[in-house]
N, C-alpha and C positions, 0 to 999 in steps of 0.2 A: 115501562119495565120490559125487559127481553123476556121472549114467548118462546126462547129455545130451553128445549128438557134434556138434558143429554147426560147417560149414567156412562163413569168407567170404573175401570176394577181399580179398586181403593179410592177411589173419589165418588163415586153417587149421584143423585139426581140433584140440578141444580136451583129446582123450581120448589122447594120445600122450605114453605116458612115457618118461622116461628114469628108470634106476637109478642113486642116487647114488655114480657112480663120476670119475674126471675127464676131462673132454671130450678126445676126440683133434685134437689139435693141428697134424696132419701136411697137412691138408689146405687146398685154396689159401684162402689170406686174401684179406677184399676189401677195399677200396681204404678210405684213411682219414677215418672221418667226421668225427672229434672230434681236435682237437692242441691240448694241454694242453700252456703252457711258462710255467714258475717263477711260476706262479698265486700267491698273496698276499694274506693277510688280515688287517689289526691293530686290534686294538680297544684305543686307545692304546699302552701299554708291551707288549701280549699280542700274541704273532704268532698267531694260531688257525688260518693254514694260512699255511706257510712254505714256500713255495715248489717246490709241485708240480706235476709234469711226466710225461705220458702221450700215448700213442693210443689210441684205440678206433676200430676197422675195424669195416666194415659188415657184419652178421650175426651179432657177437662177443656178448658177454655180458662186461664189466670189470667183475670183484669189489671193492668197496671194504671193507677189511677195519680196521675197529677198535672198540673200547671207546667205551663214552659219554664226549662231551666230547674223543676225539680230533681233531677239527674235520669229519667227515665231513656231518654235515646242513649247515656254512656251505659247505664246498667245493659243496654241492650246492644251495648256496641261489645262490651265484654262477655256475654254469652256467648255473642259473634266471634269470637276469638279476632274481633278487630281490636280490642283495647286488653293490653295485661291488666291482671287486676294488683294494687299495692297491697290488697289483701285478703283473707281469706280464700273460698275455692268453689266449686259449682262440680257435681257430676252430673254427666248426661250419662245415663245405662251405664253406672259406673268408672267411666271414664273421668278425668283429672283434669280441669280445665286448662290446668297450669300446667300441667306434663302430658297430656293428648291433646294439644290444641290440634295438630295437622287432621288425627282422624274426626276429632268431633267436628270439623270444619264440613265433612262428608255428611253428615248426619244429620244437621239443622239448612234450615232453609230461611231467608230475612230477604222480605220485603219492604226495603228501609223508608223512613218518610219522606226521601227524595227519590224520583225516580230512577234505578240503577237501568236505563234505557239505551240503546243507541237510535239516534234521533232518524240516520240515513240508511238502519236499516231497517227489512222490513220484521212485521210481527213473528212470523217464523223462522227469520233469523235470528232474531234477537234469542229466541228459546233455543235454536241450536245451538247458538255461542253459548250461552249457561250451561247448556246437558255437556256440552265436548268439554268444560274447566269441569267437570265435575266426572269426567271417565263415563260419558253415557254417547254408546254410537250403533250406527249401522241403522238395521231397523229398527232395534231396540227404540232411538232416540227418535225417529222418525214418526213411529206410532203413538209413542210420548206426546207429541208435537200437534198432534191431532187430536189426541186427546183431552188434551190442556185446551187449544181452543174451542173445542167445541167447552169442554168444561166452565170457561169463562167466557163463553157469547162471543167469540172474536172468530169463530169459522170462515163466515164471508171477508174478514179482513186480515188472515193471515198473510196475504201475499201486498199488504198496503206498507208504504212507506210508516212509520212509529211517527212520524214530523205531524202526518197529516191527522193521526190519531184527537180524538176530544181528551179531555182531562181524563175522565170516566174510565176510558178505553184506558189508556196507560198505565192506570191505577190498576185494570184485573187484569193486564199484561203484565205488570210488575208484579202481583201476584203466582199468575205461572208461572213463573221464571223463575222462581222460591221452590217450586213444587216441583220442577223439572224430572229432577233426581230421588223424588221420594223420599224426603227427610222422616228422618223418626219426630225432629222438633219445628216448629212454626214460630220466627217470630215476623212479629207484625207492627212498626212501628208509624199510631195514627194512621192506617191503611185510608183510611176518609176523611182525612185532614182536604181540605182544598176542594173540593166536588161537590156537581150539588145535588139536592135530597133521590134525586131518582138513582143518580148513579152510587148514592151512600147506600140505597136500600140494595142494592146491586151487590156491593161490595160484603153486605151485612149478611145475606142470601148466600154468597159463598161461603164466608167463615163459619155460618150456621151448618152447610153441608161438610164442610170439613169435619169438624167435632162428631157430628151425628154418623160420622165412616170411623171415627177412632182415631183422631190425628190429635195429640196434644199439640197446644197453642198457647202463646206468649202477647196480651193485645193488649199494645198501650192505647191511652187514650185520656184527654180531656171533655169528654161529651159522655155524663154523667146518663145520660138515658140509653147510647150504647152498651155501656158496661150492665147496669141493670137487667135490660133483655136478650145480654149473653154471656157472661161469664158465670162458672161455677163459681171459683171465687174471687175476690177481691181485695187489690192490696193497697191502699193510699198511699203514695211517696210524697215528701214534703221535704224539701232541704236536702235530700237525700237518705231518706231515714224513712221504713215501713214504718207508720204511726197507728198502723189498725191494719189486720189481716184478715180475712175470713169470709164463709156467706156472707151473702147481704142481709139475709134475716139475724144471723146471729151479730153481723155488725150493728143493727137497727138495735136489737135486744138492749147490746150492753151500753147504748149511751142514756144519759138520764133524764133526757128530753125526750116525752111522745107527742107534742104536737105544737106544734107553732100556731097563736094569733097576729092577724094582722090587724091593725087600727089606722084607719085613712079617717080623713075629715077632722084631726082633730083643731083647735083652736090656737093658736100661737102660744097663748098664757096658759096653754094645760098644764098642771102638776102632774109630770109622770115620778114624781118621786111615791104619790099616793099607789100608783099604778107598781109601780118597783117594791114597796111593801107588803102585797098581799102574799099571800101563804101561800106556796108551791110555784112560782116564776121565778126560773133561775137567773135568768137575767135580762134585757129590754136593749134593743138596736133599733136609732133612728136612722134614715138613712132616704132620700128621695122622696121623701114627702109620707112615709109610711115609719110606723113606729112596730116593732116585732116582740113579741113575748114568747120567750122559750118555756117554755112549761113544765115542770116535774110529772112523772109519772104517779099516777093518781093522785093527782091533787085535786083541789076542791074549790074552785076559783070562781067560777062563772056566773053567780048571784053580786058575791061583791064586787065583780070588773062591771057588771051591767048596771049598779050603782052607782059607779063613777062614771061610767059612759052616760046617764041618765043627765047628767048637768052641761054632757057636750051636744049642741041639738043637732048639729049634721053628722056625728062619730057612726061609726061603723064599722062590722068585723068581718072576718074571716078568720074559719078555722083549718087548719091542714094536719094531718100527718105527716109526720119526722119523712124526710125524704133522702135520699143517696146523696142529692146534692146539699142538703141541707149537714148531713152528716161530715161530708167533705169538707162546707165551710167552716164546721164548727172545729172537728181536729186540724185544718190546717191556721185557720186566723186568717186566709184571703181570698178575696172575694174580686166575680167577676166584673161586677158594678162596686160607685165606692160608697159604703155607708159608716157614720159613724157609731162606732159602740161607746151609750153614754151612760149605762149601768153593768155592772157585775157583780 
């Protein structure tokens, strides 16, 4: 990890963790930056985002949770005023997404999931070419420039070719260069897609000191344990369609599953259909040699499942609580491994 600590005005200190646990929620929300209503995107016959609708408060962190190709990079190409929308509309600080795109273009910051870099120049150019499209000069931008590095650990490698840069580096390069100009909005699309875990906790480490300075943020993402220990809340995109919005605890709350068994070992000629009849399992996924039981909340199962298990002589279980991802696979239907569902 980088052992650099370095605070600046509206950015913070960079060494402040959080453990990936989920944010407390109870505390006052600030006022709303972003209102997202039945936003819209068709690429002819294909709706690629159908009609979604959110807020993000100021200081928040809004999870965008889904699979490649659920429309999350267009929904966040259209905030960008990179993509019109076919419908609906979005205010930033009341602004029109459809009739202020040039100012709200001033206002957000996007650190897209490819790196918007130049390769032959170096780190400090690359942040003065963003600050100068964005009307930031002199010394204004210069002390910008400094401050951004040190802010993402690239002090000693401001003056380096971008070519010669690791994966890591590029990624919280691409980062400053969002934040150049001091956006009101952050978006972040898979910021730690590609890198590996030192330079993700790297990356996680920033967006955590952003929030905690009061910067609302927009972070997609498929890695169901980053969303967990940082977003306020949470919005699953599936097809292009918000299928569940909200905390994670109150997302947890409203589904009707609290906890998942697993069953390994069992016998080829098991009857899971006896296993699919007890009172309170909602339904049973085989899948990799492991059979799963979705559970109702308070059910009463576990004498008669350890009855049936009594006849299998190597069977064995595990029990879990309902998880993010579990949540995930269950409102979207797919999964990152492939298993077959053979009760409902």
């Amino acid at each position: 990890m980088m052992s650099t600590s370095y605070e600046m005005p509206g950015i913070g200190s960079r060494n402040e963790k959080n453990d990936s646990m989920p944010i407390e929620t109870s505390r006052d929300r600030g006022k709303v930056v972003l209102h997202v209503e039945d936003l819209r995107k068709h690429y002819g016959p294909i709706e690629a985002v159908a009609g979604v609708s959110f807020d993000l408060r100021q200081g928040e962190v809004f999870g965008l949770l889904g699979l490649n190709g659920a429309g999350k990079t267009t929904l966040i190409s259209m905030l960008a005023t990179l993509r019109y929308p076919s419908g609906g509309d979005a205010l930033l600080l009341g602004h029109s997404l459809r009739s202020k795109g040039r100012a709200i273009r001033h206002m957000i910051g996007v650190a897209p999931q490819e790196d918007a870099l130049y390769p032959m120049l170096t780190g400090a150019e690359n942040l003065r070419f963003f600050g100068r499209i964005y009307d930031v000069h002199g010394v204004q931008l210069e002390n910008r420039i400094v401050q951004l590095l040190h802010f993402v650990g690239l002090q000693d490698r401001g003056n380096d070719l971008v070519a010669y840069y690791s994966g890591g580096m590029k990624r919280r390069l691409n980062l400053a260069a969002a934040l150049v100009h001091e956006p009101e909005l952050i978006l972040l699309d898979e910021p730690t897609s590609g890198v590996d875990p030192q330079s993700r906790e790297e990356i996680l480490d920033l967006v955590r000191n952003l929030r905690n300075q009061g910067k609302s943020i927009i972070y997609t993402t498929h890695y169901m344990e980053e969303a967990q220990g940082l977003c306020d809340e949470l919005g699953i995109l599936d097809h292009g369609k918000l299928v569940a919005i909200g905390t994670l605890d109150a997302l947890l709350r409203n589904i009707d599953f609290s906890e998942i068994i697993e069953l390994k070992g069992l016998s080829p000629q098991a009857d899971l259909s006896a296993i699919n009849d007890l009172q309170g399992i909602g339904h049973v996924e085989q899948g990799d040699g492991v059979v799963r039981l979705y559970v109702n909340r308070g059910a009463d199962y576990l004498e008669p499942l350890q009855k049936i298990l009594s006849r299998q002589e190597s069977a064995y279980l595990r029990i879990t609580p309902i998880s993010l991802e579990n949540l995930f696979l269950h409102l979207t239907g797919r999964k990152a491994h492939a298993g077959k569902k053979i009760y409902e």
